[in-house]
N, C-alpha and C positions, 0 to 999 in steps of 0.2 A: 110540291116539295120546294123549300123555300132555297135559295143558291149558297146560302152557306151550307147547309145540311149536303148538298150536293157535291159544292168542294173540298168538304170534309171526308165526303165516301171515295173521290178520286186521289185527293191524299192517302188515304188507307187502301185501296187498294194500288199505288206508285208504290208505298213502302212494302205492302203483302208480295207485289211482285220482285222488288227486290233482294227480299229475303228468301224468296223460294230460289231465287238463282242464285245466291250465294250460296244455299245449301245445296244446291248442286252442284257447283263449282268448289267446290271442299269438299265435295261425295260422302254428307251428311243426310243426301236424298235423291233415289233414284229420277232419271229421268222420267222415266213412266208414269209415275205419283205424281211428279214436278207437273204435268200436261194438266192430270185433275185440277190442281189449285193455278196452275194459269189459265184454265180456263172458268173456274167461277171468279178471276180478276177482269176478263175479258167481259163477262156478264153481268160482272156488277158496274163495271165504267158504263157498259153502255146503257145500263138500267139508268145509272144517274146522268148520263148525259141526256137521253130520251125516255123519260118518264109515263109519259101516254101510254106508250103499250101496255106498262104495268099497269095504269089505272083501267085500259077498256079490257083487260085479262081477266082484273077481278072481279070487274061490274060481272063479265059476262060468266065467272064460276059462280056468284053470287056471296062474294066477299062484301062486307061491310065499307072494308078501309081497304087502302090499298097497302099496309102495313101488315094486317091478318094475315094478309096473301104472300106474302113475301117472306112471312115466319113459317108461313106453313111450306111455303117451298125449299126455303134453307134447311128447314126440318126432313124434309125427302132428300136433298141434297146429301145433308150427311149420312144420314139412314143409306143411300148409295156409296157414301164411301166406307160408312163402317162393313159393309156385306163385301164390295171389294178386297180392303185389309182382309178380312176373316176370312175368304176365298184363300189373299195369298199366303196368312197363316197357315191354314189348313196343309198347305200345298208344302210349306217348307218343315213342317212339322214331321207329317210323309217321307218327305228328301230325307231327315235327317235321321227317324227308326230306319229307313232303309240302308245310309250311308252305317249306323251303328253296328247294324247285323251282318253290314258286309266285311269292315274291323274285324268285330266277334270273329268274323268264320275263318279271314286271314290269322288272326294271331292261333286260332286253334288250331288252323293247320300247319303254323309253322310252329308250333310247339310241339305236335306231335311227332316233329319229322326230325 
């Protein structure tokens, strides 16, 4: 990997991390989420500052390039965050028929009464 290609990924990931902390400093995004994307900022610095591991990772999955390997794991990557999000879809989707029918059965009973 040649060292601009390098300073260019630490540049992208200085501004990636500072934009995750601004939205969470305007609580445009929770901390919890915030941890995911600083931690693939932590991954990706260190991927570009120490390159070798990536390349003896992919030799030894039986990757071509050490680029294959690195799409294919940003590809799992997200695939863990989208099942994450859908988890806490799921979850607030839940909260919220439950918060409705608890409404419903207040206002029913105070109409009746």
């Amino acid at each position: 990997m040649s060292v601009s290609i390098r300073i260019a990924i630490v540049f992208a990931c200085l501004l990636l991390a500072l934009y995750v902390i601004r939205l969470v400093s305007t609580d445009k995004l929770q901390l919890r989420y915030s941890l995911l994307w600083l931690a693939l900022v932590v991954t990706l610095l260190l991927c570009s500052i120490f390159p070798v591991p990536i390349y003896l990772l992919s030799s030894f999955f039986g990757f071509v390039t050490s680029a294959n390997f690195i799409f294919v794991a940003g590809f799992i990557f997200v695939i863990l965050i989208l099942l994450s999000l859908s988890v806490t879809v799921s979850r607030q989707a839940l909260a919220i028929k439950n918060l409705t029918q608890k409404i419903a059965l207040l206002e029913k009973n105070s109409s009746s009464s």
